[in-house]
PQR file of N, CA, C, O and H, with PARSE charges and radii, in Angstrom:
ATOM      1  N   UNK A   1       1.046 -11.992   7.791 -0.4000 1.5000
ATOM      2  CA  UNK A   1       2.283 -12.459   7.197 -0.0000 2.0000
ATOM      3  C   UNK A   1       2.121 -13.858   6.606  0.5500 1.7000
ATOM      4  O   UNK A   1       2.746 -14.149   5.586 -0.5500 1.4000
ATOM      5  N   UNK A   2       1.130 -14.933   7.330 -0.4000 1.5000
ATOM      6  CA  UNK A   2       0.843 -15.959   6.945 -0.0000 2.0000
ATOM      7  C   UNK A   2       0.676 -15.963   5.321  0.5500 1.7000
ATOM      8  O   UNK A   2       1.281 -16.785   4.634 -0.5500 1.4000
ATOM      9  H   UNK A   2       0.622 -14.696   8.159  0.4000 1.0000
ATOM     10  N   UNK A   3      -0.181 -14.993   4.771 -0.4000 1.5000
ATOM     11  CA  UNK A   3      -0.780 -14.662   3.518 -0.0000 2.0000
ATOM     12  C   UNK A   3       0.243 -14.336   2.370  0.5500 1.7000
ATOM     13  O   UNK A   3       0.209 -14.702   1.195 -0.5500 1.4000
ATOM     14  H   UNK A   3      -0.672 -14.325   5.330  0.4000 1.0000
ATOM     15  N   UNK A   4       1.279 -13.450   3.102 -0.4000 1.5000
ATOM     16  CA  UNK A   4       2.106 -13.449   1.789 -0.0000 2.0000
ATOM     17  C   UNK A   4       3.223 -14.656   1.646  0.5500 1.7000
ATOM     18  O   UNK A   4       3.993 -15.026   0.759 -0.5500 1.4000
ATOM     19  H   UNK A   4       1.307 -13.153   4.056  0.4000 1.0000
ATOM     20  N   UNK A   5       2.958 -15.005   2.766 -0.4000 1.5000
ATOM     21  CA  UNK A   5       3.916 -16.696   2.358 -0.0000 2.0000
ATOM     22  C   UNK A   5       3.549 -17.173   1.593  0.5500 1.7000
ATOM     23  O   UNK A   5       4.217 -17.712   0.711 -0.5500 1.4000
ATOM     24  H   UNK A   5       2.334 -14.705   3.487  0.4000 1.0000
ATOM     25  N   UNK A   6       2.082 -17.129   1.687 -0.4000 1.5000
ATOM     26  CA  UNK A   6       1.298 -18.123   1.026 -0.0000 2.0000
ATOM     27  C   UNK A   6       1.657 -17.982  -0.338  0.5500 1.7000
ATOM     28  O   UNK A   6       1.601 -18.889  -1.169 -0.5500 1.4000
ATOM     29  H   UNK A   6       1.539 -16.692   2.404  0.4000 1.0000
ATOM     30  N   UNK A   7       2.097 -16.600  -0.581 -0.4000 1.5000
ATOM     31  CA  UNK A   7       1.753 -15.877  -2.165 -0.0000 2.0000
ATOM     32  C   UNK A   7       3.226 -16.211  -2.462  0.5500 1.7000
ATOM     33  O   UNK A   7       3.315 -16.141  -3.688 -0.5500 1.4000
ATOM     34  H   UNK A   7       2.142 -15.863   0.094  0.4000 1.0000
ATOM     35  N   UNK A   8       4.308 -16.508  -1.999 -0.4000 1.5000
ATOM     36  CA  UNK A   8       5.067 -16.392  -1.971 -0.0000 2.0000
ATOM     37  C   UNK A   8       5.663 -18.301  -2.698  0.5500 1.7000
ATOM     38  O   UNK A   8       6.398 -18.573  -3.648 -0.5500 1.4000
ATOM     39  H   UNK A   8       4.236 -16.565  -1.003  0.4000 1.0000
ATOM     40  N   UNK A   9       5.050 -19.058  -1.882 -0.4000 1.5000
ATOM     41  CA  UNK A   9       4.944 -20.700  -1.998 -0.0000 2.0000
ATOM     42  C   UNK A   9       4.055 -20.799  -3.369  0.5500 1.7000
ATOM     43  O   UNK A   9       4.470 -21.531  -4.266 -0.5500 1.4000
ATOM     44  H   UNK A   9       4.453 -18.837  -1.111  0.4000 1.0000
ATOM     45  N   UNK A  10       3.169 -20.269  -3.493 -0.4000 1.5000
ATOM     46  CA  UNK A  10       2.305 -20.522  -4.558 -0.0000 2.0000
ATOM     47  C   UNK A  10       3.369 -20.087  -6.121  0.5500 1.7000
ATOM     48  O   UNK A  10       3.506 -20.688  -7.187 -0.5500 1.4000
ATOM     49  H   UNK A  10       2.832 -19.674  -2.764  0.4000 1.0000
ATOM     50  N   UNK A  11       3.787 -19.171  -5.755 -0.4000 1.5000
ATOM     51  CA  UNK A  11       4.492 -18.500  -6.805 -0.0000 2.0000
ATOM     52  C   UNK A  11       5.505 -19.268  -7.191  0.5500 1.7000
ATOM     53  O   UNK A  11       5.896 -19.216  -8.357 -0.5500 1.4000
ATOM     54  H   UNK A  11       3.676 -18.683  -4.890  0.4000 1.0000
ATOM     55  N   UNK A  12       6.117 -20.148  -6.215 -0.4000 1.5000
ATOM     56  CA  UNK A  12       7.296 -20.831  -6.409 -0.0000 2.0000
ATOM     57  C   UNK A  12       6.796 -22.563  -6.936  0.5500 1.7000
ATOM     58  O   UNK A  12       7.479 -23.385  -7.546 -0.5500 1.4000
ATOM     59  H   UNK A  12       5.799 -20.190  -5.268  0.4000 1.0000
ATOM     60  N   UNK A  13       5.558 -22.670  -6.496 -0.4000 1.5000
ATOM     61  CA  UNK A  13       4.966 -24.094  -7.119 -0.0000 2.0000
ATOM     62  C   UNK A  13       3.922 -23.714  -8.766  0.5500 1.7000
ATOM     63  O   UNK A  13       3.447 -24.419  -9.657 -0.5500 1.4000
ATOM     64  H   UNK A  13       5.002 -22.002  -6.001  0.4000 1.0000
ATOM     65  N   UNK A  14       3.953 -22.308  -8.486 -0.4000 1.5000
ATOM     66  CA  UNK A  14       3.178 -22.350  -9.881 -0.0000 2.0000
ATOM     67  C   UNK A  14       1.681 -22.861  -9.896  0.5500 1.7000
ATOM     68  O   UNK A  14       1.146 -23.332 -10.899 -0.5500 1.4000
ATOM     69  H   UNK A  14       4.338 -21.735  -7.763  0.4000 1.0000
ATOM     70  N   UNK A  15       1.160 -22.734  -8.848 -0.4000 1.5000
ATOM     71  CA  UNK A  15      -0.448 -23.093  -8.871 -0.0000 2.0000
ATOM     72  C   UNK A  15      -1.300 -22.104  -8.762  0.5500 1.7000
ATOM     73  O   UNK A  15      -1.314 -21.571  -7.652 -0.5500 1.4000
ATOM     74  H   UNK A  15       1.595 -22.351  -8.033  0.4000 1.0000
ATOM     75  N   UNK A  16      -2.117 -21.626  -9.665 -0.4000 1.5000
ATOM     76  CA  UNK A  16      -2.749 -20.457  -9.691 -0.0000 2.0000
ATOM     77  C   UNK A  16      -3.880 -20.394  -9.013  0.5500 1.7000
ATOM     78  O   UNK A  16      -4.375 -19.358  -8.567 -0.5500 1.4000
ATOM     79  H   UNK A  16      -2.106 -22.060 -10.566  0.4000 1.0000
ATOM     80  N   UNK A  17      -4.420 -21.738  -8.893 -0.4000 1.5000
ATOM     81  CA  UNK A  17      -5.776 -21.633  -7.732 -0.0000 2.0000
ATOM     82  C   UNK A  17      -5.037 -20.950  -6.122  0.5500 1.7000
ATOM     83  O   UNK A  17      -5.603 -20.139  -5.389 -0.5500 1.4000
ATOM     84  H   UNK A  17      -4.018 -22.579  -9.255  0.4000 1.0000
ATOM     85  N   UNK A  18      -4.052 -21.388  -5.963 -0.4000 1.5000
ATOM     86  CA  UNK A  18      -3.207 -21.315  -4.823 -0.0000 2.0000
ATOM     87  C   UNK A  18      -3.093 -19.570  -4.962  0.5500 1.7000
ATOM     88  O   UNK A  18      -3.991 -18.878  -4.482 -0.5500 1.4000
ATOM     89  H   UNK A  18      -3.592 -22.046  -6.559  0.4000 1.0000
ATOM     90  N   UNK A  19      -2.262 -19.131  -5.453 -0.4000 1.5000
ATOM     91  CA  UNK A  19      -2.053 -18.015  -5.519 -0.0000 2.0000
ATOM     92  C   UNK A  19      -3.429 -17.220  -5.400  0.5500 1.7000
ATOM     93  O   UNK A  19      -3.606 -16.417  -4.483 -0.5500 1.4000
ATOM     94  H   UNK A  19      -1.532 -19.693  -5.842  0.4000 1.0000
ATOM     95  N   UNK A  20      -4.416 -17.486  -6.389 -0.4000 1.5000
ATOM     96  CA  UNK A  20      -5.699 -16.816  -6.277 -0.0000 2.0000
ATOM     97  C   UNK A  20      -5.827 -16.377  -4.679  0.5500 1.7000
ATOM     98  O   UNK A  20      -5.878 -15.289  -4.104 -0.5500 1.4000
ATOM     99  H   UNK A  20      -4.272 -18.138  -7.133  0.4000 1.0000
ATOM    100  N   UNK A  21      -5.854 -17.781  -4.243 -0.4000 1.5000
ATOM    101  CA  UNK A  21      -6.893 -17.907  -2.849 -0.0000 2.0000
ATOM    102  C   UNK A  21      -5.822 -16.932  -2.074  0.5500 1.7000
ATOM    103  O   UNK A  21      -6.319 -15.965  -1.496 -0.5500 1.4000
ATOM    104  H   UNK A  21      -5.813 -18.664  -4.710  0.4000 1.0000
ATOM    105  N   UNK A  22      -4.384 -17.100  -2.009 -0.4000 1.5000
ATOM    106  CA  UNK A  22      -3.479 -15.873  -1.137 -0.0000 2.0000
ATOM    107  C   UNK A  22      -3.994 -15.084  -1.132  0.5500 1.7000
ATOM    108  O   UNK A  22      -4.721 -14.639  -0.244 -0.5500 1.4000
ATOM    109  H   UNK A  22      -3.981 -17.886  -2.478  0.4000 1.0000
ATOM    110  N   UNK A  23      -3.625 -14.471  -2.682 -0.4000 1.5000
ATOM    111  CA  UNK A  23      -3.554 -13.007  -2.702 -0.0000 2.0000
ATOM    112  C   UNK A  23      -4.861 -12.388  -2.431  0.5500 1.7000
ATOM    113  O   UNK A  23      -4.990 -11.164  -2.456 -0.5500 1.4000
ATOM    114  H   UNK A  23      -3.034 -14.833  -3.403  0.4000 1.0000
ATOM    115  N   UNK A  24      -6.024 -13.340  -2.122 -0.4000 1.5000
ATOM    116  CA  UNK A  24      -7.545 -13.186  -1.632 -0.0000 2.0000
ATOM    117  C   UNK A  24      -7.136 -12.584  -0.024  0.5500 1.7000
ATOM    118  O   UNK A  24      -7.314 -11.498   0.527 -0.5500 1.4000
ATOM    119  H   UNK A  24      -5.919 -14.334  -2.102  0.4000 1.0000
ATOM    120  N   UNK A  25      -6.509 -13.865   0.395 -0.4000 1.5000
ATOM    121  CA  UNK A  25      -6.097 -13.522   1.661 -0.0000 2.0000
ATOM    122  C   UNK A  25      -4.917 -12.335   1.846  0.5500 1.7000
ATOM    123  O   UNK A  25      -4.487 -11.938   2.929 -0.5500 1.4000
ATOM    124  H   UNK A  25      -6.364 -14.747  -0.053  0.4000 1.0000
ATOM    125  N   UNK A  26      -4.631 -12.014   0.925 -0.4000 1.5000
ATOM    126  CA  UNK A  26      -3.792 -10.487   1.394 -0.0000 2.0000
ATOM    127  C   UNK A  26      -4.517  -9.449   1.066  0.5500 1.7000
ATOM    128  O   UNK A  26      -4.023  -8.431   1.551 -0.5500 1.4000
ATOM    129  H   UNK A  26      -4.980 -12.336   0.045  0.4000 1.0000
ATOM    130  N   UNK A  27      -5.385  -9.264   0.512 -0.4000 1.5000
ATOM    131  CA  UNK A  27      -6.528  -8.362   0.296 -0.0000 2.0000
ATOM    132  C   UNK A  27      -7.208  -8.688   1.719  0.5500 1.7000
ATOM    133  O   UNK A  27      -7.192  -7.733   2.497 -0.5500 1.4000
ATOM    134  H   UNK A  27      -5.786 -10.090   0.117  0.4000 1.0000
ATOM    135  N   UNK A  28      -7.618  -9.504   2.046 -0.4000 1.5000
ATOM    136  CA  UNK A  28      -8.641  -9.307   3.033 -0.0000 2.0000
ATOM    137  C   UNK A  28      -7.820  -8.778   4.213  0.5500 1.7000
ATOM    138  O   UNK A  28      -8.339  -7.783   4.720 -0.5500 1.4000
ATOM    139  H   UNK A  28      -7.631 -10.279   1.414  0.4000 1.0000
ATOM    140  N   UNK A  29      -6.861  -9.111   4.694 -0.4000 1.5000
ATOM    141  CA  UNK A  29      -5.903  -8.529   5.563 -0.0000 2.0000
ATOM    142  C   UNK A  29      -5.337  -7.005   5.464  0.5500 1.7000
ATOM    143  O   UNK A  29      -5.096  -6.277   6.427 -0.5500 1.4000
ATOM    144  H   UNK A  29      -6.438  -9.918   4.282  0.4000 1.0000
ATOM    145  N   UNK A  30      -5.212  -6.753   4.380 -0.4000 1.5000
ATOM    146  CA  UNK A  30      -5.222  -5.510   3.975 -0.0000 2.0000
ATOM    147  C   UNK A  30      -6.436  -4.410   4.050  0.5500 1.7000
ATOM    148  O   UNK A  30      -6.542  -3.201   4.257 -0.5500 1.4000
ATOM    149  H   UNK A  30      -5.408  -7.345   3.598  0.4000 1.0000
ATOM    150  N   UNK A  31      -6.977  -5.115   3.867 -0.4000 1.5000
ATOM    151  CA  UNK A  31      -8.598  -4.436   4.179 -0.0000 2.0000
ATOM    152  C   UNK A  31      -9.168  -4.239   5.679  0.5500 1.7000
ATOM    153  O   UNK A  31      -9.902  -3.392   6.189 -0.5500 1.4000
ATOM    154  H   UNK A  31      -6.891  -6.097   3.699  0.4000 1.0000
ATOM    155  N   UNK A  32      -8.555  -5.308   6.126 -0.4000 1.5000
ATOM    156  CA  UNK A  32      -8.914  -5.176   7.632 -0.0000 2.0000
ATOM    157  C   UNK A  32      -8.262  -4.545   8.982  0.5500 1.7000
ATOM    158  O   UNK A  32      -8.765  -4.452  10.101 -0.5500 1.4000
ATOM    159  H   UNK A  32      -7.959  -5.996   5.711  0.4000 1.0000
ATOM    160  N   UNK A  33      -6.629  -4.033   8.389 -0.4000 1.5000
ATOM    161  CA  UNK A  33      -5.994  -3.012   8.729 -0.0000 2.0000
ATOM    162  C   UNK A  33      -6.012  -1.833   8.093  0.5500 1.7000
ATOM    163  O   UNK A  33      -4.935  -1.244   8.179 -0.5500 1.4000
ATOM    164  H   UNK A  33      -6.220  -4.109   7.479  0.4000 1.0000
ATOM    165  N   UNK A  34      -6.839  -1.278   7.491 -0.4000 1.5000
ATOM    166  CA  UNK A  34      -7.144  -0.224   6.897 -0.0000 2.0000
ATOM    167  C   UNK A  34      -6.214   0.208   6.047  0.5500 1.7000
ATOM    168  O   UNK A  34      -6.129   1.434   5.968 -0.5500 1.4000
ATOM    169  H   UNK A  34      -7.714  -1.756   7.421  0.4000 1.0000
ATOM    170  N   UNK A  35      -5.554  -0.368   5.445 -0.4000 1.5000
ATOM    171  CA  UNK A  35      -4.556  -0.155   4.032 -0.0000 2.0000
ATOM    172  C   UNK A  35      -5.336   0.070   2.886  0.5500 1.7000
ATOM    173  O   UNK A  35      -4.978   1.025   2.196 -0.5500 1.4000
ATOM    174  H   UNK A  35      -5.623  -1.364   5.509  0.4000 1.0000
ATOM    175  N   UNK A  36      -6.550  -0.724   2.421 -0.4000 1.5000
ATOM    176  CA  UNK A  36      -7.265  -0.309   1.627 -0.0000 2.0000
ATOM    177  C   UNK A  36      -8.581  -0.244   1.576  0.5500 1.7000
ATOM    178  O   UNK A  36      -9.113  -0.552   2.643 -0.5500 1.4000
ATOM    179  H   UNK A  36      -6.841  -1.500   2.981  0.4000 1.0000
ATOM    180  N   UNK A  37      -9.327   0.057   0.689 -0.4000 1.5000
ATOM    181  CA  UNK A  37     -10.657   0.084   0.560 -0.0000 2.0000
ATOM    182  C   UNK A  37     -11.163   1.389   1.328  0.5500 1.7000
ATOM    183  O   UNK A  37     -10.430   2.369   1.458 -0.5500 1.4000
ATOM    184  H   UNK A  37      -8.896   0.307  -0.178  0.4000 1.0000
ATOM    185  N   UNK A  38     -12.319   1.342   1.773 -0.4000 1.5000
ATOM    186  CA  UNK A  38     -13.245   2.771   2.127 -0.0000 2.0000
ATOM    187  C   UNK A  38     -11.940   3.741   3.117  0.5500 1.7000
ATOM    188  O   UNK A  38     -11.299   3.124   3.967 -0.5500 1.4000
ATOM    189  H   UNK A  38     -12.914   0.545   1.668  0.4000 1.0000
ATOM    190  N   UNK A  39     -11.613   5.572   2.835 -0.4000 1.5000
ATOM    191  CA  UNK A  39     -11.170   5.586   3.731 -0.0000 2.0000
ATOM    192  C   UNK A  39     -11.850   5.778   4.818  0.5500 1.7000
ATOM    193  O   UNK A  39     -13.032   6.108   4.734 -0.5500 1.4000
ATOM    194  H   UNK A  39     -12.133   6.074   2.144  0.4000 1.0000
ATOM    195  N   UNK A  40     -11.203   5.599   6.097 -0.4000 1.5000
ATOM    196  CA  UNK A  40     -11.665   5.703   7.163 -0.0000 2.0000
ATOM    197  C   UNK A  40     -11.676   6.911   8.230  0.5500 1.7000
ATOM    198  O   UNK A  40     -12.297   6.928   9.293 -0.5500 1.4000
ATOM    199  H   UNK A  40     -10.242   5.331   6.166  0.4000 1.0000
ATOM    200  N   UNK A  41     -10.525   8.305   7.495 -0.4000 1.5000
ATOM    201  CA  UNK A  41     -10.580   9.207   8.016 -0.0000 2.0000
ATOM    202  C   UNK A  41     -10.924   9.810   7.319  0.5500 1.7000
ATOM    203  O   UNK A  41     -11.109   9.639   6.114 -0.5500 1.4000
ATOM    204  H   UNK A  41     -10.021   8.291   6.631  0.4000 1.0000
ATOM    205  N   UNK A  42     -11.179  11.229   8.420 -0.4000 1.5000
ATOM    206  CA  UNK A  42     -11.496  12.406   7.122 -0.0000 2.0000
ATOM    207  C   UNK A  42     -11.231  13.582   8.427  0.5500 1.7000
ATOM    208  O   UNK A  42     -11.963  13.785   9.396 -0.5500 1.4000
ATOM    209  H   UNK A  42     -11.028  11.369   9.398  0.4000 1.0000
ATOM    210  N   UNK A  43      -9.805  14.318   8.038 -0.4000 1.5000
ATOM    211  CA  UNK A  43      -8.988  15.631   8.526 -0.0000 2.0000
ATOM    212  C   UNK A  43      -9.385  16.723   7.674  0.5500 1.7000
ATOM    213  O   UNK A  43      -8.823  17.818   7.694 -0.5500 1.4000
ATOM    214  H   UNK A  43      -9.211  14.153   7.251  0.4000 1.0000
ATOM    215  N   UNK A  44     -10.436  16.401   6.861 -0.4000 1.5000
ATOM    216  CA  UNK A  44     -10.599  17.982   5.763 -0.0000 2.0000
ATOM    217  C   UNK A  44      -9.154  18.418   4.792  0.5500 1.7000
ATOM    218  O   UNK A  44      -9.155  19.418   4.075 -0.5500 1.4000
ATOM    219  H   UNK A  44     -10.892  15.511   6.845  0.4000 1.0000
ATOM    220  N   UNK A  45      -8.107  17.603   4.902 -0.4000 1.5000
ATOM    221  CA  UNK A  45      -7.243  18.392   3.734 -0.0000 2.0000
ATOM    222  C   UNK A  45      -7.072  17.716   2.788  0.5500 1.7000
ATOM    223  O   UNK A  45      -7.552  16.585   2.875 -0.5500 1.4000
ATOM    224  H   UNK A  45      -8.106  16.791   5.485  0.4000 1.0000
ATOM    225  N   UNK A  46      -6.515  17.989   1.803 -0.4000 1.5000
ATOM    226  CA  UNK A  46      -7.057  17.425   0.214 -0.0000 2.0000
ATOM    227  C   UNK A  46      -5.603  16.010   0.434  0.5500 1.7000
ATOM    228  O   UNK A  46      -4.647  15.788   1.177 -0.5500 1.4000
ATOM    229  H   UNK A  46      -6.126  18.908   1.732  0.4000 1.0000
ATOM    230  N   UNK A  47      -6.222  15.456  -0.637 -0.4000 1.5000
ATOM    231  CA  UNK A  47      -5.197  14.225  -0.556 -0.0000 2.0000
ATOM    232  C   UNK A  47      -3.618  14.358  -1.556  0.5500 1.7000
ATOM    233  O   UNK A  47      -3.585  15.021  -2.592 -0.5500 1.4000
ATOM    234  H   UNK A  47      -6.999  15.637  -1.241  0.4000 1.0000
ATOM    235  N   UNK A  48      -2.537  13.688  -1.073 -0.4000 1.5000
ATOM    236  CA  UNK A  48      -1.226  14.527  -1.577 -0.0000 2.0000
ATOM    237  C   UNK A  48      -1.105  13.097  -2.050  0.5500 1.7000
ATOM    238  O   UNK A  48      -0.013  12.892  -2.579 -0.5500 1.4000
ATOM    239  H   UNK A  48      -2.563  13.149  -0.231  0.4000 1.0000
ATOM    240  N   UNK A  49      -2.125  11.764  -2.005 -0.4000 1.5000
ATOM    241  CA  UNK A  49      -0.538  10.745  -2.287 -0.0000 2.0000
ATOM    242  C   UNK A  49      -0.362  10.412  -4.177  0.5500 1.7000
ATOM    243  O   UNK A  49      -1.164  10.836  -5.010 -0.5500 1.4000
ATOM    244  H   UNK A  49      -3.012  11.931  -1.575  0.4000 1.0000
ATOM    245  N   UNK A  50       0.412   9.887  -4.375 -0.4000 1.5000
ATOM    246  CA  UNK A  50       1.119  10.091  -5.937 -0.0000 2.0000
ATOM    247  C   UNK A  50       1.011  11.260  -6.656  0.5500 1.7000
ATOM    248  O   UNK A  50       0.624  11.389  -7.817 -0.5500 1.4000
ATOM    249  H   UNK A  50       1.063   9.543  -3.699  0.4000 1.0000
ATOM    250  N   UNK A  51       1.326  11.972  -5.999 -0.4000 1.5000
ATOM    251  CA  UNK A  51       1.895  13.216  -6.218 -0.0000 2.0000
ATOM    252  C   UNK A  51       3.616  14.168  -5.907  0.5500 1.7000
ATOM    253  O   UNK A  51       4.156  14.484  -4.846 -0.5500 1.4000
ATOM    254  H   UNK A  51       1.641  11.866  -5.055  0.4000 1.0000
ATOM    255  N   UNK A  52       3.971  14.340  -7.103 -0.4000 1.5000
ATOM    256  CA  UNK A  52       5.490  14.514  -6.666 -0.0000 2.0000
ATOM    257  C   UNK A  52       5.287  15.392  -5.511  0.5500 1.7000
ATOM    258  O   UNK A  52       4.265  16.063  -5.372 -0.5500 1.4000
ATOM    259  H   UNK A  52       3.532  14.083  -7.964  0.4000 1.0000
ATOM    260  N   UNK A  53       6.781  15.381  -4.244 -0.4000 1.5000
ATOM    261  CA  UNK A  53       6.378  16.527  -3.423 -0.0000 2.0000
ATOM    262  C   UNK A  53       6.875  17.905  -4.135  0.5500 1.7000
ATOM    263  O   UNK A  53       6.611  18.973  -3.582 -0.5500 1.4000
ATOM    264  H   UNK A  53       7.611  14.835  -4.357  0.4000 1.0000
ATOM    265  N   UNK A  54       7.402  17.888  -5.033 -0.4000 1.5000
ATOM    266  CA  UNK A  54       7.809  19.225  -5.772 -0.0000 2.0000
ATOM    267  C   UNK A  54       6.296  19.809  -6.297  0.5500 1.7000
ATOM    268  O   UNK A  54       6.104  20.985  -6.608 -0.5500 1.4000
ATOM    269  H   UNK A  54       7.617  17.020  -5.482  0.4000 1.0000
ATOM    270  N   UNK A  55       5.426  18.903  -6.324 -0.4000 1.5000
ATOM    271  CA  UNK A  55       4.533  19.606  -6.779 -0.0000 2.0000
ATOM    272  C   UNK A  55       2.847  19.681  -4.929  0.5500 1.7000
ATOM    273  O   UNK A  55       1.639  19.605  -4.705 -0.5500 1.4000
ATOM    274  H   UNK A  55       5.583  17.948  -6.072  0.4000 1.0000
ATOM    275  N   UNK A  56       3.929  19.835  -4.406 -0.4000 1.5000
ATOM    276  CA  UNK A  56       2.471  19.486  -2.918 -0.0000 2.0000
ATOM    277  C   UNK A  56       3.233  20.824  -2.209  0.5500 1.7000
ATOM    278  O   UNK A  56       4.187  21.326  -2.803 -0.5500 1.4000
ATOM    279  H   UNK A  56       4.910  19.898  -4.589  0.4000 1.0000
ATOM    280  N   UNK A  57       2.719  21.448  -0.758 -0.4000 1.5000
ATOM    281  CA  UNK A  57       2.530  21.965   0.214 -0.0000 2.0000
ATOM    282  C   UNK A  57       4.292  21.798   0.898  0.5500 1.7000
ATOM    283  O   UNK A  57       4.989  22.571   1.556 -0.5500 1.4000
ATOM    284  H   UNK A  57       1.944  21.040  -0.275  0.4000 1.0000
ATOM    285  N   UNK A  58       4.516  20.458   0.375 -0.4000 1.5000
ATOM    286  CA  UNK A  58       5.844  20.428   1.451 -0.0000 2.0000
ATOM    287  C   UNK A  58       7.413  20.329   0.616  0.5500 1.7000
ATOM    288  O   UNK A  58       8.465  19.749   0.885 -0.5500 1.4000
ATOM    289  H   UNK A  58       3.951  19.830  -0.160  0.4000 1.0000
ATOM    290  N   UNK A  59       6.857  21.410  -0.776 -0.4000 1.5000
ATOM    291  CA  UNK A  59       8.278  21.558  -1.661 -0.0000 2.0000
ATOM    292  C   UNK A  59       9.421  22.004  -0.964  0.5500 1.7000
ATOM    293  O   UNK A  59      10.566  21.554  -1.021 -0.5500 1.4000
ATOM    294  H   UNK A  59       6.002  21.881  -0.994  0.4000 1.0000
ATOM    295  N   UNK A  60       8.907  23.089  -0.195 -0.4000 1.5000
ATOM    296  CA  UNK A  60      10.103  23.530   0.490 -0.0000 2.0000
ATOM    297  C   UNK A  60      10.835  23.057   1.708  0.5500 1.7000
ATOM    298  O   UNK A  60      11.975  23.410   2.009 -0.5500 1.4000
ATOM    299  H   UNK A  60       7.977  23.455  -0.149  0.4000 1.0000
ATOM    300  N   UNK A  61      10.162  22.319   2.306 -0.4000 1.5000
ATOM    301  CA  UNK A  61      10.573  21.239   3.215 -0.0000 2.0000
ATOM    302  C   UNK A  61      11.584  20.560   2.831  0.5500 1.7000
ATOM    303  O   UNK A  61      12.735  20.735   3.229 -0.5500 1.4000
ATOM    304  H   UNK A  61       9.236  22.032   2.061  0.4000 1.0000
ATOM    305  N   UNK A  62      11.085  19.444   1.741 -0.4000 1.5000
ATOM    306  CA  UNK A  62      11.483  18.398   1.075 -0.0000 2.0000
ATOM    307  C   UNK A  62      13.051  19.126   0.195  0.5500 1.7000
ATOM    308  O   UNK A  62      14.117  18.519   0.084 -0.5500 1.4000
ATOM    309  H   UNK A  62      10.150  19.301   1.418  0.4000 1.0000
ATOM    310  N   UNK A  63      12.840  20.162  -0.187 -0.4000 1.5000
ATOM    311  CA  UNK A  63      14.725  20.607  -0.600 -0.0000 2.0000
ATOM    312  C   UNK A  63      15.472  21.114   0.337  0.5500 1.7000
ATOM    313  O   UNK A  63      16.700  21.078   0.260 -0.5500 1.4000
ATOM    314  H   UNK A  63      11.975  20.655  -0.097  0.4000 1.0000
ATOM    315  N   UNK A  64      14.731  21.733   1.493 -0.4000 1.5000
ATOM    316  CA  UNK A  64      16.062  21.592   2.958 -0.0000 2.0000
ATOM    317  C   UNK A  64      16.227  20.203   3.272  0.5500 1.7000
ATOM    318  O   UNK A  64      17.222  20.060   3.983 -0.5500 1.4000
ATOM    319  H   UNK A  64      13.733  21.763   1.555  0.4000 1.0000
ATOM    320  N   UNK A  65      15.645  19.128   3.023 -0.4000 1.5000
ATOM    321  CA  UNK A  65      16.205  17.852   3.387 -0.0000 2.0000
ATOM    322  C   UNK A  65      17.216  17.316   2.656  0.5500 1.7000
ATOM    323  O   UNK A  65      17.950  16.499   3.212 -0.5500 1.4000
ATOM    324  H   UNK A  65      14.837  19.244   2.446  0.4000 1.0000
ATOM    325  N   UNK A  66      17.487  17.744   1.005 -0.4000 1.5000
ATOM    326  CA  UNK A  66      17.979  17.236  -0.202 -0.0000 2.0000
ATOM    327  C   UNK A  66      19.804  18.312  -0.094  0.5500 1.7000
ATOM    328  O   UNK A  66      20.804  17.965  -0.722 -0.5500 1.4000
ATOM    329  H   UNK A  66      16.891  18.408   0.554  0.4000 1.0000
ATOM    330  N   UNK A  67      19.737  19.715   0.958 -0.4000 1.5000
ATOM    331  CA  UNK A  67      20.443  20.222   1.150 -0.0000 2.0000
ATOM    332  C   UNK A  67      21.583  20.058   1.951  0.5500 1.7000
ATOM    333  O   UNK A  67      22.740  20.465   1.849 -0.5500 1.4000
ATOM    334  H   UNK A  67      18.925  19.997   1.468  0.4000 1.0000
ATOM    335  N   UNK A  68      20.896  19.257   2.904 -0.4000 1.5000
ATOM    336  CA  UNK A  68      22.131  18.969   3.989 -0.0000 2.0000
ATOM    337  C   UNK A  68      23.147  17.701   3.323  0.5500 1.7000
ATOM    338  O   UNK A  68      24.134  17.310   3.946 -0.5500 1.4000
ATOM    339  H   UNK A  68      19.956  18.926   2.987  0.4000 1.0000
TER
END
């Protein structure tokens, strides 16, 4: 959380070295909770994300939820 303050202060002083070095530090934090970079699992089923769910496995799910 430290990190996006950072990005957050930088943004509001307008210093781009500043900001650089954050948003360095929200990448690396991000990286180190496994949000991004290599994945780290592998369940064997194909990947659904940015993909509408009208068009995935759980269409019909997703319109009994839109029903009630």
């Amino acid at each position: 959380m430290a990190a996006r303050r950072a990005v957050r202060a930088a943004l509001k002083t307008g210093d781009p070295k500043a900001l650089r070095r954050a948003r360095t530090e929200v990448q690396t934090a991000k990286v180190a909770l496994g949000e991004r970079g290599p994945v780290w699992w592998t369940d064997g089923t194909p990947d659904q994300n940015r993909r509408m769910v009208a068009d995935t496995p759980y269409a019909a799910w997703h319109a009994a939820l839109d029903a009630r």
